[in-house]
N, C-alpha and C positions, 0 to 999 in steps of 0.2 A: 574582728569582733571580740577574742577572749583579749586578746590584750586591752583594751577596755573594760575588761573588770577587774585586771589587777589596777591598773590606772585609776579606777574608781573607791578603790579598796573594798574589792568583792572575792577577792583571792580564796579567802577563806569558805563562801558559798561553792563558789567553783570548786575547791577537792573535796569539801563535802559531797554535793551532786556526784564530784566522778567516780567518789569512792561507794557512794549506793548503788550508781551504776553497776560496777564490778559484783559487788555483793549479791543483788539480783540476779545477776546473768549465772554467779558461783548456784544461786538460790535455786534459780529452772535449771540447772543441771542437777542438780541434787547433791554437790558439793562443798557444805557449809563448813564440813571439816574444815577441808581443804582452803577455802575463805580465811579460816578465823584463825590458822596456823601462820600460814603466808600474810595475814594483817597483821599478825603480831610480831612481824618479823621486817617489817616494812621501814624502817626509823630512816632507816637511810636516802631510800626512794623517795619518801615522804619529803624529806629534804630537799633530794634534787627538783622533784615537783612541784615544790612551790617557788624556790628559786627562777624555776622555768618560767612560772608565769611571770616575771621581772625582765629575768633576762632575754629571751625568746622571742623576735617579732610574730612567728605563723606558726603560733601552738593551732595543733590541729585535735585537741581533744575532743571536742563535740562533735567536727566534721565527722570522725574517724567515729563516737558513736553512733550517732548519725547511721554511716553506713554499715556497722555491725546492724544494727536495728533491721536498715533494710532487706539487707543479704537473709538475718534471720527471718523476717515477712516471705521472702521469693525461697525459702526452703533450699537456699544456694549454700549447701555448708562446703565446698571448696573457697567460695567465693570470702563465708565469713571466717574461714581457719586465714586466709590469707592475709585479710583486713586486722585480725589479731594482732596476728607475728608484729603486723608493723604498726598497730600499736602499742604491743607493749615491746617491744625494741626500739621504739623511738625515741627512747631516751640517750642512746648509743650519739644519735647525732643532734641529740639539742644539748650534749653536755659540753661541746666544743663552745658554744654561745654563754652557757652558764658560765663555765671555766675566766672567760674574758673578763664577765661581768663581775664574779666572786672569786679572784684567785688566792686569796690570804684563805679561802675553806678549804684549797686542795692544797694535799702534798705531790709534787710528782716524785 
């Protein structure tokens, strides 16, 4: 399905939404600081995340909101510390797929 909106040229919708996502969830914990430090420090990430949605068959962004959302509903906070980690380290293993797709952006 996400791959379909970059395909559509919806790319830009898509890190909008994930980035309010993030914001919100910084918002109910009561870390906007912390939010507005870490966003303005993001250029790079920013980067690889929209490349992702290019290069990447099974971006799993929404999935993975998705079940943050629900873990948060079921009071499951093992469940959603866990679901975190692996989404924000998921970029560890779609950067092997970017790297294919864009390799004149890396240096090794």
């Amino acid at each position: 399905m996400i791959w379909n909106y970059a395909a559509q040229g919806w790319s830009g919708e898509l890190l909008h939404f994930d980035d309010l996502f993030h914001e919100m969830l910084f918002s109910i914990c009561k870390k906007d600081l912390i939010y507005n430090i870490s966003n303005g420090l993001s250029i790079h990430s920013d980067r690889l995340r929209r490349m992702a949605l290019f290069a990447v068959k099974d971006l799993k962004v929404v999935s993975d909101h998705r079940r943050i959302v629900d873990a948060i509903r079921a009071k499951d906070r093992q469940l959603a510390g866990t679901i975190l980690v692996e989404h924000l380290t998921r970029y560890i293993g779609e950067e092997k797929e970017v790297r294919e797709v864009y390799p004149h952006y890396f240096k090794d």
